[in-house]
C-alpha positions in Angstrom: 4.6 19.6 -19.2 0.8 20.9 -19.9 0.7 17.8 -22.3 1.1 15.6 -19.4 -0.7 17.2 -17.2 -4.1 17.7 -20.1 -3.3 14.2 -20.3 -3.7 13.3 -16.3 -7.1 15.4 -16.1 -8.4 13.6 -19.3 -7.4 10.3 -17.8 -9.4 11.0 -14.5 -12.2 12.3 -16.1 -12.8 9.2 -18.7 -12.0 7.1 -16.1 -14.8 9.0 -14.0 -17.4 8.9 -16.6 -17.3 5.3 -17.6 -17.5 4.4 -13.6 -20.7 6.6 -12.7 -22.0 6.0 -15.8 -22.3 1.9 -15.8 -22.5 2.0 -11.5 -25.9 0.9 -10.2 -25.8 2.4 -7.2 -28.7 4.3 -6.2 -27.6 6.5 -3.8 -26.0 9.5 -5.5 -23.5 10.4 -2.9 -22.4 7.0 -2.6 -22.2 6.5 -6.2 -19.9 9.5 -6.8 -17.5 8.2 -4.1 -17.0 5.1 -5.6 -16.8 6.3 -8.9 -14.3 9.0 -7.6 -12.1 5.6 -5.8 -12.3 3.8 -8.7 -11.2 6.7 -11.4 -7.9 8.0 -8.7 -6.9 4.1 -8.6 -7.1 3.1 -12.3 -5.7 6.4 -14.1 -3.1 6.4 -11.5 -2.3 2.6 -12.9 -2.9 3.8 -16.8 -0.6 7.1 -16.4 2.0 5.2 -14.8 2.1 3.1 -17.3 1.7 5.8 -20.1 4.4 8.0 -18.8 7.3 6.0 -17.9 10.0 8.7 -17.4 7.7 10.4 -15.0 8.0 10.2 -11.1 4.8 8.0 -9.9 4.8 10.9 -7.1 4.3 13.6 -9.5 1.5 11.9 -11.5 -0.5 11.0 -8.2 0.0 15.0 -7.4 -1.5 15.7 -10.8 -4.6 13.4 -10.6 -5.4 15.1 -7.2 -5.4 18.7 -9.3 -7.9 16.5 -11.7 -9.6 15.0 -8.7 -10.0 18.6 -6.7 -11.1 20.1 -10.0 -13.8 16.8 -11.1 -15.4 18.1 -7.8 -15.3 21.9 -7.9 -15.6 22.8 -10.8 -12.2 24.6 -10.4 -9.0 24.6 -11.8 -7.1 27.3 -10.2 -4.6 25.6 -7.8 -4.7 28.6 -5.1 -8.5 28.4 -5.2 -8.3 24.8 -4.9 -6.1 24.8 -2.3 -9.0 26.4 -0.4 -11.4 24.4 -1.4 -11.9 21.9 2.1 -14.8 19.9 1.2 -12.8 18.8 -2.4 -9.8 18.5 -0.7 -11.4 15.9 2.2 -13.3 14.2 -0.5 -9.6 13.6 -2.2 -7.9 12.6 0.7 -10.5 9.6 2.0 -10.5 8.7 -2.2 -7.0 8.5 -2.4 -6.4 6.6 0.4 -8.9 3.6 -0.4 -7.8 4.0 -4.1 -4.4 3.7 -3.2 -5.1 0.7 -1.4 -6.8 -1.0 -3.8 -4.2 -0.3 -6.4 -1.5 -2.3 -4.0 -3.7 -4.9 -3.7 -4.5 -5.2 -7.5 -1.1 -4.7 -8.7 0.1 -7.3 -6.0 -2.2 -9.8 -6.4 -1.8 -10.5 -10.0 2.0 -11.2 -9.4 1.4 -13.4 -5.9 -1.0 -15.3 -7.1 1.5 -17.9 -8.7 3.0 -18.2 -5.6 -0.5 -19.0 -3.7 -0.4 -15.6 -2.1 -2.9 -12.7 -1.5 -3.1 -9.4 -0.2 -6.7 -8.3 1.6 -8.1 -4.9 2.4 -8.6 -5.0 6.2 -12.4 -5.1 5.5 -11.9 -8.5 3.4 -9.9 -9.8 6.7 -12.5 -8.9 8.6 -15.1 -10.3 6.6 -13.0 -14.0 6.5 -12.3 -14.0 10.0 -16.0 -13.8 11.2 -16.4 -16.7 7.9 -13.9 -18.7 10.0 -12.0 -18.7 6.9 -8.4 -17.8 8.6 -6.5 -20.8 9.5 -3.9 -19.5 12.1 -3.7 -20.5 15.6 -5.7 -19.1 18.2 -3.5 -16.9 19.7 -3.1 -15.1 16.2 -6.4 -14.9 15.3 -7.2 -12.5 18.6 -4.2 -10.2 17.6 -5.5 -9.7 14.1 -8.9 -9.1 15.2 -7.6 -6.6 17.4 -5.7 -5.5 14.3 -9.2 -4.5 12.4 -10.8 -3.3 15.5 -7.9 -0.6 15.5 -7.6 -0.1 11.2 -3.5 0.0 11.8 -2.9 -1.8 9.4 -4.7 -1.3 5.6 -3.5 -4.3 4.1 -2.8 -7.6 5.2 -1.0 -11.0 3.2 -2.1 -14.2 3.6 -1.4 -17.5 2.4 -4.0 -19.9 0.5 -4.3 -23.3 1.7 -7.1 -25.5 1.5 -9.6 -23.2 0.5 -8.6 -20.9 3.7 -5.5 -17.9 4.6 -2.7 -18.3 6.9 -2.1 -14.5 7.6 1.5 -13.4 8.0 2.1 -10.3 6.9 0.7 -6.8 7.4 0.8 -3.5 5.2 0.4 0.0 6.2 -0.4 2.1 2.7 0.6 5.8 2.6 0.3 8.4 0.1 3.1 10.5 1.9 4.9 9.2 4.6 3.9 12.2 6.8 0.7 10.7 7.3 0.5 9.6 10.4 4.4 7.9 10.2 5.0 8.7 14.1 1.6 7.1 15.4 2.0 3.6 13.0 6.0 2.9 13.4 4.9 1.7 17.3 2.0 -0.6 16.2 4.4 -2.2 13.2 7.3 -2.7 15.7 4.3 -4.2 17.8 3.3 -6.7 14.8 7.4 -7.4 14.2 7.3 -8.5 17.9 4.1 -11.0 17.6 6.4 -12.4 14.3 4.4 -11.2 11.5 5.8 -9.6 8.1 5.3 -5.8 9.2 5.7 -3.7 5.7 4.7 -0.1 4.5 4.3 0.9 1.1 4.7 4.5 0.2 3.5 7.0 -2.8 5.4 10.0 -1.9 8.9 9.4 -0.5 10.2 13.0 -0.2 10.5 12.8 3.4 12.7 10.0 3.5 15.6 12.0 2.4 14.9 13.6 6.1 17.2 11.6 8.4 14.5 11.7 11.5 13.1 9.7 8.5 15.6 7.5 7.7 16.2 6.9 11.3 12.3 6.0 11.9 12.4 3.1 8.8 16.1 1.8 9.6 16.7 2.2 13.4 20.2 2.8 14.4 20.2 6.1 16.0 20.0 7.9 19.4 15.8 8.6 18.5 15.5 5.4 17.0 17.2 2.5 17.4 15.0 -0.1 16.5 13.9 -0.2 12.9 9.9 0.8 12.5 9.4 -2.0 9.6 10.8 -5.0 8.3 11.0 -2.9 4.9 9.3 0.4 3.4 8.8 0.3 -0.5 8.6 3.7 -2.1 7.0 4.2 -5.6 9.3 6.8 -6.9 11.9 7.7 -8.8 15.3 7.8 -6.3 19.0 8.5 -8.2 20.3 7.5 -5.0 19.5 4.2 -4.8 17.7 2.2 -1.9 18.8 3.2 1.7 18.9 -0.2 3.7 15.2 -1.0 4.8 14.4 1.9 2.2 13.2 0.3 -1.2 12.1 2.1 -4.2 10.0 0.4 -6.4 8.2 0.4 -10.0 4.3 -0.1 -11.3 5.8 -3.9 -11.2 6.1 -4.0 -7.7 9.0 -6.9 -7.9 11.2 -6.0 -5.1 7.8 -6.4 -3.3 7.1 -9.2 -4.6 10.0 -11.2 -4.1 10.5 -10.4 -0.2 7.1 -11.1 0.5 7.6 -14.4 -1.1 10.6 -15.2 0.7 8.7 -14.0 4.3 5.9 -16.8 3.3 8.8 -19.3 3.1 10.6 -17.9 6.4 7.3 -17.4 8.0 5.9 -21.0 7.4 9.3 -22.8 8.4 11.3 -20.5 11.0 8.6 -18.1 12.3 10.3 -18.0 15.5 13.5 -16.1 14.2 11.3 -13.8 11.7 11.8 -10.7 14.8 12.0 -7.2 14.0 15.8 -8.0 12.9 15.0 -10.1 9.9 14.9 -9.0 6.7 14.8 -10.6 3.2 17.8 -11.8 1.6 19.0 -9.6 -1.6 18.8 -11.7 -5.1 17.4 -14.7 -3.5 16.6 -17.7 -5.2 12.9 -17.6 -5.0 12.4 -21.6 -6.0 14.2 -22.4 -2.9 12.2 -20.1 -0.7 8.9 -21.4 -2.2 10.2 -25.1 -2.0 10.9 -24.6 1.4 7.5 -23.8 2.6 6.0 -26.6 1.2 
């Protein structure tokens, strides 16, 4: 185990160096942030990949230890622990680098399929550009959406050199983070007919059945489902749990149902409600033929 985990802290700190060290940012501040964004996101990505038979949870847990201690100068966990100004700085890095690692890993497999995934700022950014090509009505919803920042992730389809927005991602490194406060605004986005998702590093709370009951509906607390599906990179023996996915560094369960919510989303958009959900072992070629 101390091999693995001399191994996560010499990971973050390479990947720390060569970042600060070739950035040109003048400000110094601003310069260590990114630097610290960019080194949580790509040895998270090179670990993963490294150390297959370990739980992606357990190596994101490590390269905070190797985050906390790149910033104090401490490696003793209880001192860390107390260490507030390290631990803020990790928890508004992780988050963008978390982020930025969906949108990465996602993007390289949905681009054959004429998909994307932007940050909310890249939305943003194409929306005052004119560059978003759905109807009016949708276009003040998801500018309402980045006035808010529910949602951290948004997928889009290309066409003619513009996006057709249909989907929506809420990123979490834990899904304590704020779960109770962004199922309403998903069921909200499932009701306008978009693809509401949430992607997940830490799962351990879904084996809580208040949990399982916020993700999957069905019970006297919840009985609408919070997402069309949550994806959980992590190790599970059990198995998925219904709207519960677990997925690995290749994202594929991902990939495909957001494919197949293009396809439903450009041809039946009226029936794609909070009830709908992708179809298990699908055919992807149809899907894709389908929306053309």
């Amino acid at each position: 185990m101390q091999k693995f985990e001399d191994a996560c802290y010499a990971e973050y700190r390479n990947f720390f160096k060569i970042e600060f060290e070739k950035s040109t940012i003048s400000d110094p501040d601003e310069k260590r942030r990114y630097s610290q964004k960019k080194a949580i996101k790509d040895s998270t990505v090179a670990l993963i990949e490294k150390f297959p038979h370990i739980d992606p949870a357990q190596i994101w847990k490590t390269v905070y230890v190797a985050h906390v201690h790149n910033v104090s100068g401490i490696d003793d966990q209880l001192i860390i622990d107390s260490i507030i100004s390290a631990d803020n700085s990790w928890k508004k890095s992780s988050g963008h680098a978390f982020e930025e690692m969906i949108k990465d890993i996602g993007n390289i497999y949905l681009s054959a399929h004429n998909i994307v995934i932007l940050l909310q700022k890249e939305l943003s950014s194409e929306l005052k550009k004119k560059k978003i090509a759905n109807e009016p009505q949708d276009l003040k919803w998801l500018h309402e959406q980045c006035a808010s920042s529910v949602f951290d992730l948004f997928l889009a389809i290309i066409k003619d050199d513009k996006y057709i927005v249909y989907g929506c991602i809420q990123s979490k490194t834990s899904i304590r983070d704020r779960v109770t406060r962004d199922r309403e605004p998903s069921i909200k986005a499932m009701d306008a007919f978009f693809f509401s998702i949430a992607i997940v590093m830490d799962g351990e709370f879904l084996k809580l059945s208040k949990f399982i009951g916020m993700v999957n509906g069905g019970t006297s607390d919840y009985k609408l489902n919070g997402w069309h599906a949550m994806y959980v990179l992590s190790f599970n023996s059990n198995g998925d749990n219904d709207r519960i996915k677990h997925i690995d560094i290749s994202f594929s369960k991902l990939i495909s149902d957001s494919v197949q919510a293009a396809a439903y989303w450009s041809t039946q958009r009226q029936w794609m409600n909070g009830e709908w959900r992708p179809t298990e072992n699908s055919d992807l070629t149809a899907f894709l033929s389908a929306s053309e």
